[in-house]
C-alpha positions in Angstrom: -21.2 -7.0 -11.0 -19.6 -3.9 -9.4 -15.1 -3.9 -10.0 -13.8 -4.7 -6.9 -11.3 -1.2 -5.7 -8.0 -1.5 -4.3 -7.8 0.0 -0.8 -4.9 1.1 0.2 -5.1 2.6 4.2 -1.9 5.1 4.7 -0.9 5.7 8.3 1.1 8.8 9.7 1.3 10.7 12.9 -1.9 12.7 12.2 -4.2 10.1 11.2 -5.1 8.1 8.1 -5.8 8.5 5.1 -7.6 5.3 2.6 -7.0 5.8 -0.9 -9.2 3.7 -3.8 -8.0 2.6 -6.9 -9.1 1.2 -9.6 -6.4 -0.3 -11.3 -3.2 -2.3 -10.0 -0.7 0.0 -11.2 -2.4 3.0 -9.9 -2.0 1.3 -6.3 2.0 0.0 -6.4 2.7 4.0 -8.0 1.0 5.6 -5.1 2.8 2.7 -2.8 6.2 3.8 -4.4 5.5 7.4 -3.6 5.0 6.2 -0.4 8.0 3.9 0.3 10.5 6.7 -1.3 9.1 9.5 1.5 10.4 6.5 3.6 7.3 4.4 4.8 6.9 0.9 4.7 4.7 -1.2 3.0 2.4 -4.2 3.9 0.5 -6.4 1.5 -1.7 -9.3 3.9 0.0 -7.9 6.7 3.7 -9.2 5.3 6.4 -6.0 4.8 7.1 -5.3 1.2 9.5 -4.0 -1.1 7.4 -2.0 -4.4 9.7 -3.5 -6.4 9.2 -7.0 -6.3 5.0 -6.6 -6.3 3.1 -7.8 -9.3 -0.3 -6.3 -10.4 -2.0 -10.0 -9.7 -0.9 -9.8 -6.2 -2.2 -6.0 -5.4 -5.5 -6.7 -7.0 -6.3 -9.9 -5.2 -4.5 -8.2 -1.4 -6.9 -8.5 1.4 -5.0 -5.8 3.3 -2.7 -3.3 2.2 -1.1 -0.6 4.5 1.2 1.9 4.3 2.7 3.1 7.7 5.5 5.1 9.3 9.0 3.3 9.4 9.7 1.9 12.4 13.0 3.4 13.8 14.6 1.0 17.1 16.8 2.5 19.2 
């Protein structure tokens, strides 16, 4: 039985990107690098701070997505 990858699709104003891991932690470092350039995070569609995800919860996300913060005016 094949490992199941960690998708993780990264949004920005030129496209998108869709990066593959293979492990938990690879996934939440790359989401950190993210979130510190200032983008936000969503696991299952719900916005999320790096900090507070666990490995369990990245391997077993449905969806994960990485987009441009959202600034209101």
């Amino acid at each position: 039985m094949a490992k199941k990858t960690i998708k993780v699709l990264v949004a920005s104003r030129e496209g998108h990107t869709e990066l593959e891991f293979a492990q938990p932690q690879e996934a939440i470092e790359a989401m950190k690098d993210q979130e510190s350039k200032g983008n936000w995070v969503y696991v299952n569609s719900i916005h999320r701070s790096t900090d507070t995800l666990s490995e369990a919860e990245v391997a077993s996300a449905n969806d994960i997505k990485v987009v441009p913060r959202l600034i209101g005016g």
